[in-house]
C-alpha positions, 0 to 999 in steps of 0.5 A, a space after each residue: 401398299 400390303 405387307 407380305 404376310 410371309 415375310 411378317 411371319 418370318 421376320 415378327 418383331 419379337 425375333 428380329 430384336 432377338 436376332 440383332 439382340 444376339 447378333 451385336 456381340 458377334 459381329 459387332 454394330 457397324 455390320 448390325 447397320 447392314 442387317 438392319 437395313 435388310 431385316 426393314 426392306 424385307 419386312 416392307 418397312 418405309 422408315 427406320 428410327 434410330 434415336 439415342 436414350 439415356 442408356 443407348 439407342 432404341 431402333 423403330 421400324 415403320 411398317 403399315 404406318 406404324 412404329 415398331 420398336 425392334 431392339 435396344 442397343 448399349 451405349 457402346 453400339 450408339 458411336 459405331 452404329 451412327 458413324 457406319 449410317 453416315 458414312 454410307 450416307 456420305 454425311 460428316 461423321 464428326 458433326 453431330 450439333 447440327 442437322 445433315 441430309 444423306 443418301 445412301 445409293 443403291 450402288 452401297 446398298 448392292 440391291 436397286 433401292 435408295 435410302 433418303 437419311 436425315 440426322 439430327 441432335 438431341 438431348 442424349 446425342 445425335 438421332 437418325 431417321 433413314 426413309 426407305 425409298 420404294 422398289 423401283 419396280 413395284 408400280 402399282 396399277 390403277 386397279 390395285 389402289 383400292 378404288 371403287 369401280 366407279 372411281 376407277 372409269 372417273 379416274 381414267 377418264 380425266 387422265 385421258 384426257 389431252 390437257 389439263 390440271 389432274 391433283 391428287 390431295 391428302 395429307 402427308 403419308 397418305 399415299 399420294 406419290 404411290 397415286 401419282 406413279 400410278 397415273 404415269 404407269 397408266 399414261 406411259 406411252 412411247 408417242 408421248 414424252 412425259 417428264 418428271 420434276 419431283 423432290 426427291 426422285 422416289 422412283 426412277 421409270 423406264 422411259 420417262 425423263 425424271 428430273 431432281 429439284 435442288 434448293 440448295 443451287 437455287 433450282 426449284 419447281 418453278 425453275 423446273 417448270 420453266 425449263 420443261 416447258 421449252 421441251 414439247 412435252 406432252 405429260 409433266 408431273 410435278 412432285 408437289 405443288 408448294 408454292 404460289 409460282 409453281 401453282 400458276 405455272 402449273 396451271 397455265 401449263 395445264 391450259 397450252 396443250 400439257 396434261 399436268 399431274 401434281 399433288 397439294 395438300 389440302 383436306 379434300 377435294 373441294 378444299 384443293 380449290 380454296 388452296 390454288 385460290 390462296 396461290 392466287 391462281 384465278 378462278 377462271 382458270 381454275 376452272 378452264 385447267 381442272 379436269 379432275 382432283 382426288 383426295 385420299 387417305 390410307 386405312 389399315 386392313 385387318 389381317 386375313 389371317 387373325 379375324 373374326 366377324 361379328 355383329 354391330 352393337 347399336 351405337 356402331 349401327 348409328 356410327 355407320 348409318 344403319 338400321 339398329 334393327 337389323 344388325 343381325 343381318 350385318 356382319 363387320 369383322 375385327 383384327 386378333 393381336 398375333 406374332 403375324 400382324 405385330 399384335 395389332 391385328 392389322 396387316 397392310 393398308 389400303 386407300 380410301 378416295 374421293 374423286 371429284 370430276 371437274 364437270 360443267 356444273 362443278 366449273 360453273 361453280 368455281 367460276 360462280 366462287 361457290 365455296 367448298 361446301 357448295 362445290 361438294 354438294 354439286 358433286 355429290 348431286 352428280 355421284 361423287 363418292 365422299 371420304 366418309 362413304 368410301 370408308 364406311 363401304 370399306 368396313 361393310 366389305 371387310 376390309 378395316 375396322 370400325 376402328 378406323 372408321 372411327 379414327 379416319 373419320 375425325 380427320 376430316 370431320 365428316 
């Protein structure tokens, strides 16, 4: 999740667009793709857009979640730059109305990584925006999530345990399928045989069986399911829980003796149980399959390198539930725009959880069909710590902003 804070300075977006700016003349557009692509992983991007202008083309990077523009190129590098993505994407070059999906391999790309690549038309011409998948090594451990320590002993307590439903919600790009991997790093164990059902296969593990869910053949999650059930597994993860098929076989498989990992979006962790309920799922096996449900968000953290610390103003104390009074005694600290963060005074992100464990009192009230609300408050009566208190807890141990606090804080209305 963190941004090397050397290859953003040797890479700063100012001296990209004038490597790339210098370059195209030299090498021409077709090879400036290839250098594109190794500036973007090198710089921890997850996605590039490239999107023609009345003029040319204009090239984003993603990186912390944010888009960058790095360069413009001229009308005559839109064709070539275009035609070399879509060949290595082994997509039609000579279709440019309607939208195509590609993947360029990590055998073109000669380094162990995979691009997913969607193109698409517009008004001034045909648009591409290539996801970067994530580094097939670079498995992130439980403990440098950004989980509290609390949530830490919560968290692996329902992953050991010997059956059930284990959700981790959000919305998209909050980081789940990072979480996900995490649990399977924490599981992965040779006595057991865990199987993978995901769309697309973001990052391939040693010694798990991963398979690749194709729409276009008619073979979906719950086709998926169906015929890994017949395979005595031990974990199954499910890559995302779309649909009222896959959500009650999930869950009944959560219920024979299988612990099931999975995603669904939902705002929070309570809300995921209103979402199985529209699946049709019933609240008695809802409740019998849950073990445990974490709902997440990713923050900015402001940069170590530019910062400075400061005191709250009253209305920041009243934002974050302290005592006016004693601002002096409280330091919160900011981000300074330099050429090391891409002048936004941030640098990498860090997540910020609410971990609802399914205890007996929580099951009850499923079963009771206790509304979300109500559920949350039975949890938070048991310790649970909310999204709004996992993020003011960031702020006060300078991690992020008041700025995010603010900003996350709207998402989910708390």
């Amino acid at each position: 999740m963190n941004v090397s804070e050397s290859s953003a300075d040797n890479f700063r977006h100012e001296a990209l667009r004038d490597e790339l700016t210098e370059l195209l003349d030299v090498i021409g557009p077709g090879p400036l793709a290839d250098l594109l692509l190794e500036r973007a992983f090198e710089l921890h991007a997850t996605d590039i857009h490239i999107e023609p202008t009345t003029d040319g083309l204009r090239l984003r990077l993603r990186v912390d979640g944010l888009l960058h523009e790095i360069a413009r190129l001229p009308q005559s590098a839109v064709l070539p730059m275009i035609s070399r993505l879509k060949l290595m994407a082994g997509m039609d070059i000579t279709e440019r109305r309607l939208a195509q999906d590609g993947h360029i391999s990590r055998a073109v790309l000669k380094q162990p990584r995979d691009i997913r690549v969607g193109s698409g038309p517009t008004i001034y011409g045909e648009r591409i925006v290539l996801r970067l998948m994530p580094d097939e090594h670079s498995f992130t451990r439980l403990d440098d999530l950004g989980l509290e320590s609390h949530q830490i002993r919560t968290l692996r307590n329902c992953l050991h345990a010997p059956y059930g439903l284990i959700l981790v919600v959000g919305p998209v790009g909050c980081g789940k399928s990072t979480s996900v991997y995490s649990f399977l790093r924490e599981l992965n164990d040779p006595q057991k045989s865990i199987v993978t059902i995901e769309d697309p296969v973001e990052r391939r593990v040693e010694d798990i069986c991963q398979i690749q869910v194709d729409p276009k053949i008619n073979f979906h999650f719950a086709d998926a399911l169906r015929c890994v059930l017949r395979q005595d597994p031990d974990i199954m993860m499910v890559g995302e829980i779309r649909d009222a098929e896959t959500a009650q076989i999930a869950c009944r498989s959560a219920l024979t003796g299988v612990l099931v990992l999975s995603t669904l979006h939902a705002n929070n962790t309570t809300a995921a149980i209103d979402v199985l309920q529209n699946f049709g799922v019933p609240r008695m096996v809802i409740a019998d399959c849950l073990r445990g449900i974490m709902s997440q968000r990713l923050v900015l953290k402001v940069c170590n390198q530019k910062r400075e610390t400061y005191h709250p103003d009253e209305v920041t104390c009243r934002m974050l539930d302290l005592d006016p009074a004693q601002s002096e005694s409280v330091n919160l600290v900011r981000g300074i725009p330099s050429d090391c963060n891409f002048h936004t005074g941030y640098s990498g992100r860090t997540g910020i959880y609410e971990i609802l464990d399914v205890s007996r009192e929580v099951r009850q009230g499923i079963l009771r069909g206790d509304s979300a609300t109500e559920l949350s408050q039975i949890a938070q009566l048991e310790g649970m710590q909310t999204l709004g208190q996992a993020i003011r807890n960031k702020v006060l141990s300078g991690v992020t902003s008041i700025n995010q606090f603010h900003d996350t804080m709207l998402t989910f209305g708390e």
